[in-house]
N, C-alpha and C positions, 0 to 999 in steps of 0.2 A: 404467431412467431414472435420473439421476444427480442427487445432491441440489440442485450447483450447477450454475445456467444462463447460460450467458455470455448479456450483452445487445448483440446486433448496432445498428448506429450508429443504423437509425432511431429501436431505444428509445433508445437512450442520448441522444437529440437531445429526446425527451420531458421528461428530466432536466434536460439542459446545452444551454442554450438561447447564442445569440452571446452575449447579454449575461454568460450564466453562465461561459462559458469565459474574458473579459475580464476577471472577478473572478478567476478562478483564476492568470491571466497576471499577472496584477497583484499580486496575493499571491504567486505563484514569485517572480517579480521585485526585489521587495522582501527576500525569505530570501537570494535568491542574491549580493544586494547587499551583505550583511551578511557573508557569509562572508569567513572571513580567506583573506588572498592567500598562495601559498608561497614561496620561492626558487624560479628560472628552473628551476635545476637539480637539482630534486627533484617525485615528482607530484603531483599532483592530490588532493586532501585528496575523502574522501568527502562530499557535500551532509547536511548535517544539518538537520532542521528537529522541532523539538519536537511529539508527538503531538498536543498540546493548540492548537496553532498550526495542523495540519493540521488538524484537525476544524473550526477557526472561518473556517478556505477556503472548505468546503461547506458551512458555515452559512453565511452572505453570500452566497456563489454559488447555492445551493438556494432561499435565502428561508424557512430550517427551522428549528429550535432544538436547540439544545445538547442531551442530557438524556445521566443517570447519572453516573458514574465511576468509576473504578477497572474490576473488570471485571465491569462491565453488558456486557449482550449488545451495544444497539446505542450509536452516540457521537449522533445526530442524531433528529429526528423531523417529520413532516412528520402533523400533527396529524389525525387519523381515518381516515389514507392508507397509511404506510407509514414505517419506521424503517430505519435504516441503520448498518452498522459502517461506519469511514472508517479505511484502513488505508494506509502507504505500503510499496514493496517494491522492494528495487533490482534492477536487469535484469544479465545478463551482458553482455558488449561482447567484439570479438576486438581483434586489435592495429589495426587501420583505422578501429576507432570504430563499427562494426556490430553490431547484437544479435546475437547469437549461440543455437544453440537448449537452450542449459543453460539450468535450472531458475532463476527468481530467487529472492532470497533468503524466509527461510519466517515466515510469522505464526501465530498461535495462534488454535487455533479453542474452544480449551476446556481448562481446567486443574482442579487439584483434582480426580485421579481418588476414586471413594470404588467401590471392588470388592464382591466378596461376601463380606466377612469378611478375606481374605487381600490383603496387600499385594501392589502394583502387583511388586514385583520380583520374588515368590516365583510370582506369574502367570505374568511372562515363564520363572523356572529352570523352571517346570512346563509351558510350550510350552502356555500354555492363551490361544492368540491370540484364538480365535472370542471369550472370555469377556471378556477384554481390549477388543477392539473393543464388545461389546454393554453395557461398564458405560460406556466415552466416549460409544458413539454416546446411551446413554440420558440421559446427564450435558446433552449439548448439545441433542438435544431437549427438555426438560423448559425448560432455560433458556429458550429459542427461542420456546417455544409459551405459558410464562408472562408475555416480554412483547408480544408479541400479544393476551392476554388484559388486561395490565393499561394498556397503552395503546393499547387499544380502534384497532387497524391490522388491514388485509390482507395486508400483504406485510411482507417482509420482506430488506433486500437487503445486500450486500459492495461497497462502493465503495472502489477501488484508483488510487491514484497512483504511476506505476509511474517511479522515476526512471531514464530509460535511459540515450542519449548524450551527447557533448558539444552536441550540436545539436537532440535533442526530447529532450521525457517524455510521457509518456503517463496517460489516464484510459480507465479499464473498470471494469464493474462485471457483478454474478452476482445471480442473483435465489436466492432459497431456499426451495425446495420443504421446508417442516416435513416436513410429511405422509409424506412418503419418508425420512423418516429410520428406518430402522427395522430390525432386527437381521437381518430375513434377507435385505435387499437389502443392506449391509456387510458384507463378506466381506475375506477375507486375499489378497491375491494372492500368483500362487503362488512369486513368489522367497522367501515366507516361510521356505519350507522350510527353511534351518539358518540363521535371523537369531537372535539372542538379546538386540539390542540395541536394536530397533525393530519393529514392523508396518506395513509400506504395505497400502493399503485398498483396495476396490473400489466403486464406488457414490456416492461422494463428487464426483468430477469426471471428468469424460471426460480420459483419459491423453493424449490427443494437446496439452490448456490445459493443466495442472498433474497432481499428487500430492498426497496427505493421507495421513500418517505419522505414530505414536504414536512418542512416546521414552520410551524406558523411565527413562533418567537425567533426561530434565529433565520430566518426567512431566506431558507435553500432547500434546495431536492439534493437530496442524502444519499447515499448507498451505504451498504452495510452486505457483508456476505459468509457464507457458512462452511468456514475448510476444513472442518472435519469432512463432510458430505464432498467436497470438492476431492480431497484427498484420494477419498476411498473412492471415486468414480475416475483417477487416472487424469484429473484437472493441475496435479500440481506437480513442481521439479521438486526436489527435496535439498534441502541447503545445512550439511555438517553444521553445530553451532556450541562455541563456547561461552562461558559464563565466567565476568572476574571473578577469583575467589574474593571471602570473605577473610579481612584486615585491617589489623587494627595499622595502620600507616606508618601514625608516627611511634610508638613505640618499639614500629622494627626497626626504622631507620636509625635509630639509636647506635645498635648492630650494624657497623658497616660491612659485616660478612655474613649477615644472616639478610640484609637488605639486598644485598647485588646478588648471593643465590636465588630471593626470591625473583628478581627482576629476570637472572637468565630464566628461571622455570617460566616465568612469566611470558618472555618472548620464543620461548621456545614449545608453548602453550599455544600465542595467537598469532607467531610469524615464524612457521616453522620451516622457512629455506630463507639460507642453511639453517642447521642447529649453530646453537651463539653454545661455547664451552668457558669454561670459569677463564682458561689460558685468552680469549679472543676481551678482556678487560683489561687493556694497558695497567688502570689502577689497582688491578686484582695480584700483579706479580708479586 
């Protein structure tokens, strides 16, 4: 059994109720509005949105509260219930604008390794994987199970916003079995055999969603996961998604009536209640 459990859509409808996913739509909305536009002829800037800003998405949309910072185990809490990490992750795409089944990109499940005496590197020169995975996996159980204990929850979950195409994004989440975390269900798998610069794991996530990987250089256990595969098994909510056009800025603003049509198509693009009309511009009359 694997630590993490993807939630097929009728849990995740438990979670993200209509009205929940209209707060999310609505907080996308507003980030994607903000992003700066490129020239025509150059691409697509990656979506940026501050972690601190993602988390206060699913507070709003959950009806839950903020807690911790820095790195506490969970960002959210849903008070005698269940706690949550809120994490974003970007998808691969092919050249048509399709997810693709490469890996997205990776988050941390846990840093600050502390070994048995001997540093994380002289571990890896000493091929001593199994001791490697047993000081992470005991690092992130102990986190895990202490806050469970001190904010008095059941569960404890991964919630993923996964940015994919020009046209969705995506919401999934994993449930987290504590209790299996545990040193002889984590194991090495077996491409380990001449790595020296990383360990992929076993036990962590069923291979066909994702991977979980120690780095030796940037010294955390990683995740990384696969939402093409997730997609197509009924793992994800699917999130409408706009892209700013491409503009050249300042030489529309030039145009002060070719600038404030762009700006109503614009909000009427990524904030569409109400529709804004040329008459709703005091300086337009």
């Amino acid at each position: 059994m694997n630590i993490l459990r993807p939630l097929p859509k009728e849990e995740l409808n438990n979670f993200f109720s209509e009205h929940s996913l209209k707060v999310i739509q609505y907080f996308m909305n507003t980030s994607l509005f903000a992003q700066p536009e490129v020239y025509a002829d150059k691409p697509s800037l990656p979506i940026q949105i501050p972690k601190e800003h993602l988390e206060q998405w699913f507070v709003q949309a959950l009806q839950v509260e903020a807690v911790g910072a820095g790195s506490y185990p969970i960002d959210i809490l849903k008070a005698n219930e269940w706690g949550a990490d809120v994490k974003m992750l970007s998808c691969k795409v092919d050249k048509n604008d399709n997810l693709t089944n490469g890996d997205s990109g990776e988050t941390s499940l846990a840093q600050k390794f502390v070994g048995t005496g001997k540093s994380l590197d002289d571990m890896f020169k000493n091929e001593q994987y199994q001791d490697i995975i047993d000081g992470w996996t005991s690092i992130w159980k102990d986190k895990l199970a202490d806050v469970k204990t001190d904010k008095n929850i059941d569960n404890i979950y991964f919630f993923f916003f996964l940015r994919g195409t020009s046209k969705e994004s995506y919401i999934c989440a994993f449930e987290v079995d504590i209790d299996n975390i545990n040193t002889y269900t984590i194991t090495q798998r077996d491409e380990n055999s001449k790595v020296d610069k990383s360990v992929f794991l076993n036990g962590v996530i069923d291979a066909k969603y994702g991977n979980s990987k120690i780095y030796k250089a940037k010294k955390r256990l990683e995740l990384r996961l696969k939402p093409k595969n997730l997609l197509d098994d009924g793992f994800l909510i699917t999130i409408p998604t706009e892209i700013p056009t491409k503009e050249d800025i300042y030489q529309l603003i030039q145009d002060e009536s070719k600038f404030y049509k762009y700006m109503i198509n614009k909000i009427n693009t990524f904030l569409k209640y109400p529709k804004a009309t040329n008459t709703d511009w005091e300086y337009y009359n």
